[in-house]
C-alpha positions as CSV (number, residue, x, y, z in Angstrom):
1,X,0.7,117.4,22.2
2,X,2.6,118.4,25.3
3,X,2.6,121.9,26.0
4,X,6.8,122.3,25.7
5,X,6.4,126.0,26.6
6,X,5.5,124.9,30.8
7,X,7.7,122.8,32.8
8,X,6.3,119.3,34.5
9,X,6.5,121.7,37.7
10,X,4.7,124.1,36.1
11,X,1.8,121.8,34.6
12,X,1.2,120.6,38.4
13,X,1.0,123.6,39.8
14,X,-1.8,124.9,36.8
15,X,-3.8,121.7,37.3
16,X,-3.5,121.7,40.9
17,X,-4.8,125.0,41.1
18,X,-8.1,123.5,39.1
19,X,-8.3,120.2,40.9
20,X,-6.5,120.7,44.5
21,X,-2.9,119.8,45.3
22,X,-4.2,116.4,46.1
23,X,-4.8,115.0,43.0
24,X,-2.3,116.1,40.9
25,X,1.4,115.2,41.0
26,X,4.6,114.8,39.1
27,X,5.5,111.8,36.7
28,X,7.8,109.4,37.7
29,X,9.3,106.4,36.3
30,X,6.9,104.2,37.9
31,X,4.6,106.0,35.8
32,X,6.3,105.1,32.9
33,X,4.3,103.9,29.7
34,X,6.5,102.2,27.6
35,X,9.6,104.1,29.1
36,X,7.3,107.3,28.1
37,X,7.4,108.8,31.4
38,X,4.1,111.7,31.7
39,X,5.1,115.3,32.9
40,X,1.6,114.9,35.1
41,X,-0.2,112.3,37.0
42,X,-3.9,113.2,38.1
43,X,-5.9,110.6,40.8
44,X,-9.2,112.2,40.8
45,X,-11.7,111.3,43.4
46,X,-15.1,112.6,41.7
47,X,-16.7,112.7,38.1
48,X,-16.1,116.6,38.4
49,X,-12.4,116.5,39.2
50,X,-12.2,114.3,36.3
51,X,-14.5,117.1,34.0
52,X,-12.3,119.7,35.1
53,X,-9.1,117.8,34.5
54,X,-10.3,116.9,31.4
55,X,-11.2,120.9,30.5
56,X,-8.2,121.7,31.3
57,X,-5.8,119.3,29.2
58,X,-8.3,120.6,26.4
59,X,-7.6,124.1,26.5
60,X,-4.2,123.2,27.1
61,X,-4.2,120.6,24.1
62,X,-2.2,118.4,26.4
63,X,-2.6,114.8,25.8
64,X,-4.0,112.4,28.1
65,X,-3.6,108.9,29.1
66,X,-5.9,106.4,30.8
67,X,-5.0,103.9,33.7
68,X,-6.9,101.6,35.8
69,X,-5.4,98.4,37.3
70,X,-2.9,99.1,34.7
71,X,-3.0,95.3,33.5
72,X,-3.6,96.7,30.4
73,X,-0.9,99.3,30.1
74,X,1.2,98.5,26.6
75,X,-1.3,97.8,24.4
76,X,-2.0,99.5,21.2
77,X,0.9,101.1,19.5
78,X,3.4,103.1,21.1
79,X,2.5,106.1,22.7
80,X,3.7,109.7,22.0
81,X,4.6,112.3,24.5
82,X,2.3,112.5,27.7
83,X,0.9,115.4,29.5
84,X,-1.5,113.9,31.9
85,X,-1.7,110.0,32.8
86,X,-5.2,109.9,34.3
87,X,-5.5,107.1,37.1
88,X,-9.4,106.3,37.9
89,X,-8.2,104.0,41.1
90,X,-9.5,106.4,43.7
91,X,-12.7,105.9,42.3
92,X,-13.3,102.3,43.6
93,X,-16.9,102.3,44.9
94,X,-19.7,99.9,44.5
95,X,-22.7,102.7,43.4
96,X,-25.6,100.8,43.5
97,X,-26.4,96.5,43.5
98,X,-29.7,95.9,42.9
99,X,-30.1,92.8,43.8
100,X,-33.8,92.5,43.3
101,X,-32.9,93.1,39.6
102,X,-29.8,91.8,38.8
103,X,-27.7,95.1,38.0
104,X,-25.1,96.7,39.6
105,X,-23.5,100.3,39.4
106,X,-19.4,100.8,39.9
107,X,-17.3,103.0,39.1
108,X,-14.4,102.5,36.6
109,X,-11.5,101.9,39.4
110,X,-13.2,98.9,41.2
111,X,-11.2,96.1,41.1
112,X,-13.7,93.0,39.1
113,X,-11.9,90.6,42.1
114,X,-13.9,93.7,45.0
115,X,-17.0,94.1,43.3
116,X,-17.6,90.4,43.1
117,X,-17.0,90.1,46.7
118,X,-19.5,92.5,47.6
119,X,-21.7,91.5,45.0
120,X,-21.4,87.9,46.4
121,X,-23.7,88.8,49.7
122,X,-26.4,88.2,47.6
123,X,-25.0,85.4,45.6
124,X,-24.3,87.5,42.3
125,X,-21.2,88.5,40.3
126,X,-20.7,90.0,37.1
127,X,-19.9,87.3,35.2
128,X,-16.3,88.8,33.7
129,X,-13.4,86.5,34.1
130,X,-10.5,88.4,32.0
131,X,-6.6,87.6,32.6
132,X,-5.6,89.2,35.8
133,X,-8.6,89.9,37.3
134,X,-7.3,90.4,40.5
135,X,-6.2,93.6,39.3
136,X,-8.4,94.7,36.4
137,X,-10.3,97.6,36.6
138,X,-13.8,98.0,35.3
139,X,-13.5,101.0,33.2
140,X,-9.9,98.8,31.8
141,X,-12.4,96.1,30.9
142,X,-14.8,98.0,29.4
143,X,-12.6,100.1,27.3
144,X,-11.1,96.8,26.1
145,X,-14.1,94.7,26.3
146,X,-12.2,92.3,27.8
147,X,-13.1,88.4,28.7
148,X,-12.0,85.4,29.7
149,X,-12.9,81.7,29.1
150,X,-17.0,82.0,30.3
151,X,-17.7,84.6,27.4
152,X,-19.1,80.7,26.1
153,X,-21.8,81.3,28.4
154,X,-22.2,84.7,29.5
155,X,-20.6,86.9,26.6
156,X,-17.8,90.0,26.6
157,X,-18.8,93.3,28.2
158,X,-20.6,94.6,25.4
159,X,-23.4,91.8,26.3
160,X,-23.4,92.4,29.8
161,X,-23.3,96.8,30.0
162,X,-27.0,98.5,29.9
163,X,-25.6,102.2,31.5
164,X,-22.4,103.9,31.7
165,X,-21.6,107.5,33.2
166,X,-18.7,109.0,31.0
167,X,-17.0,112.3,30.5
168,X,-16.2,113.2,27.2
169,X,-12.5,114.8,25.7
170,X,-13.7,118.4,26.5
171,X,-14.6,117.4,30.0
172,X,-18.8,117.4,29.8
173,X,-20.5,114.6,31.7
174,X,-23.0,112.5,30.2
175,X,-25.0,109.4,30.9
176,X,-26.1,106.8,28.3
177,X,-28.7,103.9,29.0
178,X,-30.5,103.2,32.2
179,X,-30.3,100.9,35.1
180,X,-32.5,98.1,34.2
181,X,-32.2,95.3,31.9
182,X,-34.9,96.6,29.6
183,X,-34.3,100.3,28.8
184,X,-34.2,102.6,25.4
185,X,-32.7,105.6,26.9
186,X,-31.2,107.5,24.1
187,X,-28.0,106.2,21.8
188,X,-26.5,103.3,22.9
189,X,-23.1,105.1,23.6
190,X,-22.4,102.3,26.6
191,X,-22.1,100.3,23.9
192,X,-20.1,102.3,21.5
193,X,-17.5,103.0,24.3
194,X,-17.0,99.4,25.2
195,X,-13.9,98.3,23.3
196,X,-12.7,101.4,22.2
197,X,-9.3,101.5,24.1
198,X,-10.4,104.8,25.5
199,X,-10.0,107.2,23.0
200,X,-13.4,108.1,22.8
201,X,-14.3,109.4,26.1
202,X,-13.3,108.3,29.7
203,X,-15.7,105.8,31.5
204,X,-16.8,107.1,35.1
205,X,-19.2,104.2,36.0
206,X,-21.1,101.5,34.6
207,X,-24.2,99.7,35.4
208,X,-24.5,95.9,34.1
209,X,-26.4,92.7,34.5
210,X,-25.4,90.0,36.7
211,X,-25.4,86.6,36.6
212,X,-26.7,84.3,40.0
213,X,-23.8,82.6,41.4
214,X,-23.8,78.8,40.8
215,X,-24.2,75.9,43.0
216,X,-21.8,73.4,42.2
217,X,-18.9,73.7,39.0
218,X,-17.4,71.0,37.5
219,X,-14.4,71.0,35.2
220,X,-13.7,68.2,32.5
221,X,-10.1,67.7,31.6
222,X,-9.5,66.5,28.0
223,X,-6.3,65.3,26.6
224,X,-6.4,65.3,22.6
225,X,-4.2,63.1,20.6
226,X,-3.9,65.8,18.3
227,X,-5.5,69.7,17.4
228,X,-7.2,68.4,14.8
229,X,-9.4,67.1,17.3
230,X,-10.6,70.2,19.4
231,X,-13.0,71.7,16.5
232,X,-14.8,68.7,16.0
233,X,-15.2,68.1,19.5
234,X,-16.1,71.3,20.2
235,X,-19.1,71.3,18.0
236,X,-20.2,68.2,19.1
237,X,-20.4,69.2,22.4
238,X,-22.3,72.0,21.7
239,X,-24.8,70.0,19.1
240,X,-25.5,67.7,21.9
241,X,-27.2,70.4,23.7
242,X,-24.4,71.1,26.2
243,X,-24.0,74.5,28.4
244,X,-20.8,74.9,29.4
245,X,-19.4,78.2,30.5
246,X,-16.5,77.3,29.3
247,X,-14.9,75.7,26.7
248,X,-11.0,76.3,26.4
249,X,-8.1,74.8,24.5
250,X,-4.5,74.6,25.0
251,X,-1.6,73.6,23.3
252,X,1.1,71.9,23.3
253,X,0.4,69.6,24.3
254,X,-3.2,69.7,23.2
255,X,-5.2,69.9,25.8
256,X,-9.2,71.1,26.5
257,X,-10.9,72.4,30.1
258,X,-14.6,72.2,29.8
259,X,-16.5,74.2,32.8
260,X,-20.0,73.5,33.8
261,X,-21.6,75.7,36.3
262,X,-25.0,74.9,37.4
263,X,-27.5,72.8,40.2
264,X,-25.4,69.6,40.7
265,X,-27.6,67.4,39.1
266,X,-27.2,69.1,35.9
267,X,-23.0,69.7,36.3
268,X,-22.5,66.0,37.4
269,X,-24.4,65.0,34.2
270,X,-23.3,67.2,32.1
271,X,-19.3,66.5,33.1
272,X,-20.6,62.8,32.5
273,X,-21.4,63.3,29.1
274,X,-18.4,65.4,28.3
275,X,-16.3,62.7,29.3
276,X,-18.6,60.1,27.1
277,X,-18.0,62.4,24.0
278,X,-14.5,62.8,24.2
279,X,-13.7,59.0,24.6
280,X,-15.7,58.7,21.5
281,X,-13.3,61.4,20.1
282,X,-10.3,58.9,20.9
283,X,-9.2,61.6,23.7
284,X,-8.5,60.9,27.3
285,X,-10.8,62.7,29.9
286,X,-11.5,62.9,33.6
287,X,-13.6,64.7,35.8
288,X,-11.2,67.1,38.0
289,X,-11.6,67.6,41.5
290,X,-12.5,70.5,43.4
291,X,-8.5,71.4,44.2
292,X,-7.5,70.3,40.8
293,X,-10.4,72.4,39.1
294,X,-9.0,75.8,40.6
295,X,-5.6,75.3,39.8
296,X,-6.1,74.1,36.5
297,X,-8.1,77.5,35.7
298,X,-4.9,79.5,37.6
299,X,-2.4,77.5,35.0
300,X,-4.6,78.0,31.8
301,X,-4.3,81.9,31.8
302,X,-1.0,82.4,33.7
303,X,1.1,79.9,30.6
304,X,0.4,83.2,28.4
305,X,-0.6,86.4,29.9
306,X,1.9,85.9,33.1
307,X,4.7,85.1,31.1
308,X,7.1,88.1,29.5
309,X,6.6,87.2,25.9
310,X,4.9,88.5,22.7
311,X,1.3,88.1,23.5
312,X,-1.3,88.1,19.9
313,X,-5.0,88.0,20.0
314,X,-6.3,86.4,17.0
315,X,-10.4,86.1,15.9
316,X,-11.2,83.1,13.5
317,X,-14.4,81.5,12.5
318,X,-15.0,78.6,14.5
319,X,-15.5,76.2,11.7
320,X,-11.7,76.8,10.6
321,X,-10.2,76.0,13.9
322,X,-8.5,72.8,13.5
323,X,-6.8,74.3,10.2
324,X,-5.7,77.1,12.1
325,X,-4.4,75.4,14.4
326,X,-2.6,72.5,12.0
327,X,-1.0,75.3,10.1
328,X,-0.2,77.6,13.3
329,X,2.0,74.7,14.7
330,X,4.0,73.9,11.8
331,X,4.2,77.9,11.0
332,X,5.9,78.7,14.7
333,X,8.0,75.5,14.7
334,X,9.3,76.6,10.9
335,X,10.7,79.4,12.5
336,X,11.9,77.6,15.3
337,X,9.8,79.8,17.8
338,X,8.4,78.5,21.3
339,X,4.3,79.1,21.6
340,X,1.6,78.5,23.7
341,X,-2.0,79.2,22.5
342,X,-4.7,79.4,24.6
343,X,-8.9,80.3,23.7
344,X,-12.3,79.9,23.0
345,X,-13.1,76.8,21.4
346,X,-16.5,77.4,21.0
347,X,-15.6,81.1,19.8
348,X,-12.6,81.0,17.6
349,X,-10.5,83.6,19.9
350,X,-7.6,82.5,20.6
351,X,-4.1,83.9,22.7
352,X,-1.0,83.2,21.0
353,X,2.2,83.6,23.4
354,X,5.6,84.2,21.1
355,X,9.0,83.6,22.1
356,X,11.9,83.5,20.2
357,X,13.9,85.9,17.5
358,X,12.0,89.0,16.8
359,X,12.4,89.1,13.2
360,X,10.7,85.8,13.1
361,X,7.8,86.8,15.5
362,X,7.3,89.3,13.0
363,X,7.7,87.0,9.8
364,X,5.0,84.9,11.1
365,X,2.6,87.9,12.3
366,X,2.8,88.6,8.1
367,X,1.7,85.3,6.9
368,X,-0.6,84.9,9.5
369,X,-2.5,88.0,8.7
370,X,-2.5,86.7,5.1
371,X,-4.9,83.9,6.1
372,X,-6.5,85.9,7.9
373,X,-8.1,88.6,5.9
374,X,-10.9,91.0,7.0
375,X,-14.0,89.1,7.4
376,X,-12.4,86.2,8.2
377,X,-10.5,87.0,10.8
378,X,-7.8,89.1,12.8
379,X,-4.5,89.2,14.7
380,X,-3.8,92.1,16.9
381,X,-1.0,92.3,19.0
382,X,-1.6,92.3,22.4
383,X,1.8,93.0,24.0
384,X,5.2,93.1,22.3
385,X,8.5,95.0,23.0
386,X,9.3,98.5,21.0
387,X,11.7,96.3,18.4
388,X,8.7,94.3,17.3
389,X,6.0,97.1,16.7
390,X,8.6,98.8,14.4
391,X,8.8,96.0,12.5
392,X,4.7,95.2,12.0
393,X,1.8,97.2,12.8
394,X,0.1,96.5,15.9
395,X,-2.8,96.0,14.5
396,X,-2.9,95.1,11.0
397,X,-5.7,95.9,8.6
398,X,-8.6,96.9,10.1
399,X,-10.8,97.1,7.0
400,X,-13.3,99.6,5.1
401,X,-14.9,100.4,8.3
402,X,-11.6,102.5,9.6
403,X,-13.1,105.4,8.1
404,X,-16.1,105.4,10.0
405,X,-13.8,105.1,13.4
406,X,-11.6,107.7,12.3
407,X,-15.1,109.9,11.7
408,X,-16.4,108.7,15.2
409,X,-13.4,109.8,16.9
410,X,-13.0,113.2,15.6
411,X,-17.0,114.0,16.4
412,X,-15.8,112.7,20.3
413,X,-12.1,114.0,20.5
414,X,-12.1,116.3,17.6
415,X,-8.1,117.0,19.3
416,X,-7.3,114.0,19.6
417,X,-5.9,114.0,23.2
418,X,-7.6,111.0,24.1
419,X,-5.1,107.7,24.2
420,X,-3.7,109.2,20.9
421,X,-2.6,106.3,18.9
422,X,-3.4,103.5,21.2
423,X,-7.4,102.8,19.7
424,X,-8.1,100.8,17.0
425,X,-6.3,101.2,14.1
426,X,-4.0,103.9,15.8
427,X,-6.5,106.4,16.1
């Protein structure tokens, strides 16, 4: 908790005493998290001024926020009181890019959009395309694990991160994995730290593999007569022995984008058969041109994550997505609310954008997590307004394995300053 007993004036003037007037600063209401507005805001330029901000707001017990890019700001539940909102954007560099071996060292406040420019000298990127990427941060990406529509083909953070440079809740530095592909450097806690909203520890850097950058891309635009369509499809496509890096639907109307990215031979003929597969399906589907192909991506993510909406993140097994989706659609239209759901195919996760009464938003959260008990599946919101989280839990159940999170979290924040209430399960 904030430390009521010291002033916002007097909390700079401590820290800036341990850090330098330079990094530490009063909160204002562009700081503001969820109208929470912190007493202190701390832009540190070094792993050490982040140690010592970190001891400090231990001894202090004052609690501390995390911001990158801040696309991610709102998540979780709402937040308490806050005595420090750490910002990691001055720490921005490109550490190390291996080229030889793939890899790549940044630190947490490089923008994904930067370090694949740099990264593109040598024809590589880190294959990460979340919503907003323009803006994301890496350390907002790994303490989300966030992706976008070519996890089909290259996977979520988790599967890409081999090192990470951290400082834990009491302000010690430590390093976890290595900087190759191929490493067994202690406890995998690059890993364990990747998707856990921050609240175990504050990511300084991260090394990861790369991916080569492709020759030629080729998008296949599908138009379904109906959602009952895009499961079946889906798995065919892959059954055939298709590689697409993505593999996205959308609806309403029901719609697919299919990405290949490869040597041309291999993306016109893959696109080819695409097309073939989906005619057999009774769809419509065309091969979209270079212009069309970008702005078809820009539209698929903006229809949810750029609109100012109710934003749910649900995980299904693949082989119950056309019931999902069947349901879904007569659910939302029951309570005469306006959607748009976008996602993996391929993957079963799926982004379902809400607008309409609240009290019906939250009617259908219930039932939805009814079909979708642990094991099966899950539906987290993403984003929502303060009436909505009163009404349902943010997160819903998370299961038997709560209790080791809750365990995990006191052995790394034993005060819990860390994101308080915004991880998993309100930890």
């Amino acid at each position: 908790m904030v430390d009521t007993a010291l002033s916002p004036d007097a909390l700079v003037s401590e820290l800036a005493e341990r850090v330098g007037v330079s990094v530490a600063r009063l909160g204002g209401p562009a700081d503001a998290i969820a109208t929470i507005v912190p007493a202190v805001v701390a832009e540190p330029t070094t792993p050490d001024s982040v140690s010592e901000i970190l001891r400090w707001a231990a001894e202090g017990r004052h609690t501390v926020v995390l911001r990158g890019g801040g696309t991610q700001l709102g998540r979780g539940a709402s937040p308490g009181p806050i005595g420090v909102l750490l910002s990691t954007k001055a720490m921005n560099a490109v550490e190390a890019h291996r080229h030889g071996d793939l890899t790549a060292t940044v630190q947490a406040g490089a923008r994904l959009s930067e370090i694949n420019a740099v990264l593109a000298e040598h024809r590589q990127w880190l294959p990460l395309d979340p919503p907003q990427g323009s803006r994301a941060t890496i350390g907002g990406i790994v303490a989300m694990n966030e992706s976008g529509p070519r996890r089909q083909r290259h996977g979520a953070p988790r599967d890409l991160i081999i090192g990470m440079r951290l400082a834990r809740a009491d302000g010690v530095l430590a390093r976890s994995g290595g900087i190759v592909v191929k490493n067994v450097a202690g406890y995998d806690l690059a890993r364990l730290l990747t998707g856990s909203f921050g609240c175990l520890g504050v990511v300084l850097s991260a090394t990861f593999k790369l991916a080569p950058r492709a020759e030629a891309s080729r998008t296949v635009a599908v138009e379904c007569p109906a959602s009952d369509m895009c499961g079946a499809y889906a798995a065919d496509l892959l059954a055939q022995g298709s590689t697409p890096t993505a593999l996205e639907l959308a609806l309403p109307p029901v719609r697919m984008l299919i990405r290949f990215e490869s040597v041309e031979s291999v993306v016109v003929q893959q696109a080819d058969q695409a097309v073939a597969l989906a005619l057999r399906h009774g769809a419509t589907a065309a091969v979209l041109s270079e212009g069309q192909e970008t702005r078809a991506w820009q539209i698929h993510d903006a229809q949810v994550f750029d609109q100012e909406a109710t934003v749910v993140k649900l995980v299904i097994m693949p082989s119950d997505l056309s019931s999902m989706l069947a349901w879904l659609d007569a659910a939302v239209r029951a309570r005469s609310l306006d959607y748009k759901l976008i996602g993996r195919a391929g993957l079963g996760v799926l982004y379902l954008r809400l607008n309409g009464a609240v009290s019906q938003q939250a009617a259908l959260l219930l039932v939805l997590r009814e079909r979708l008990p642990v094991g099966r599946g899950s539906a987290v919101i993403q984003r929502a307004g303060a009436e909505l989280k009163t009404l349902v839990d943010v997160w819903g159940s998370v299961g038997d394995g709560f209790r080791i999170m809750q365990e995990v979290k006191r052995r790394f924040d034993p005060m819990a300053i860390l994101n308080p209430s915004l991880g998993p399960g309100g930890l």
